[in-house]
N, C-alpha and C positions, 0 to 999 in steps of 0.2 A: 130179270136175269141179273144176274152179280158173275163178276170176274175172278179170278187170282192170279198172280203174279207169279211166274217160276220161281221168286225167290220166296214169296209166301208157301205155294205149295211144298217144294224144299222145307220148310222151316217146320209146315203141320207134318210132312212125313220124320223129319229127326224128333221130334217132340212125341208122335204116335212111338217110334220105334224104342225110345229111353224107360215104356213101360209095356209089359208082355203082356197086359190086362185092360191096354186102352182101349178104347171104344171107337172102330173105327169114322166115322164117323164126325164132322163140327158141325157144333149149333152155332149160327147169328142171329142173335135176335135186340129189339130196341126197347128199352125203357124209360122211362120217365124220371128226371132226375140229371146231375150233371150240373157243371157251369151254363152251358149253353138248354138247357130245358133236356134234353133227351141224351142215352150215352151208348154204347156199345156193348154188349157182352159177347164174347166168346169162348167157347168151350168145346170140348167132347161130348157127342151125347150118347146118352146111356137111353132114355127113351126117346118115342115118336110120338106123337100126338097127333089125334084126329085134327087133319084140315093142315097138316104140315106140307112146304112144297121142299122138292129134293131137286139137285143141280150137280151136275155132275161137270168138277171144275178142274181140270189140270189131274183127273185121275181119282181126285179126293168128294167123296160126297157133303156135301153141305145140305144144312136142314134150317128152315126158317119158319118160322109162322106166319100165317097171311100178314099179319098187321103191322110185322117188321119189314114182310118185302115191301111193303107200299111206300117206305122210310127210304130204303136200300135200294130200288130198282134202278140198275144202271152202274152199279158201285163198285168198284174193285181195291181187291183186300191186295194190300201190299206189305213186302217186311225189308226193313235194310237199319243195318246196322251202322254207328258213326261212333266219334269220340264220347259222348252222351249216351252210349248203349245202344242194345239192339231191342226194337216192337215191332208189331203191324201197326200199321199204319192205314187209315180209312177213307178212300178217294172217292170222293160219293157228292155226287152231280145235283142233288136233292138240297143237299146242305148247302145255307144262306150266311151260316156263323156258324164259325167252330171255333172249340177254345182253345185256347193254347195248347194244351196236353195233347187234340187231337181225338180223345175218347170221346170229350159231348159235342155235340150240334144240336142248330135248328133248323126247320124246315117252313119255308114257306105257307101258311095256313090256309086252306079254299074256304072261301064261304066269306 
């Protein structure tokens, strides 16, 4: 399960609203790559894909692929804005190192 933040949620609903074509809908998902080995993507999705899991977070659907919740599980997506600008921000209980930016981490490896 993954969280949101009332200030994140807020932040996907004015972002959804700024385009009459958006796609209800955000993808999280984790890839390969980054300072720290692994990084963050987010977006709108425009498809679903077999083996996708949906969450329903503050109102707002969220869509992940198995491989990125196993990354994510426990994580909540946050947004706050300071002197240095406004992001999400990724609070994720999994991660052992993150880089500075906040977008890569890594995750402790089994085995």
């Amino acid at each position: 399960m993954i969280h949101l933040s009332k200030s994140a949620s807020k932040e996907i609903r004015r972002l959804q609203g700024k385009s009459a074509g958006q796609e209800p809908r955000v993808r999280l998902s984790i890839a390969p790559g980054g300072c720290a080995g692994l990084y963050y993507n987010l977006g709108f999705a425009g498809t679903v894909e077999v083996g996708d899991r949906f969450y329903d977070c503050e109102g707002i659907s969220v869509i992940l692929d198995a491989q990125s919740l196993a990354h994510v599980q426990g994580m909540t997506l946050d947004y706050s804005e300071d002197l240095m600008g406004g992001g999400f921000r990724f609070h994720n209980p999994q991660a052992i190192n993150v880089c500075s930016c906040g977008n890569s981490f890594s995750i402790q490896e089994n085995g």
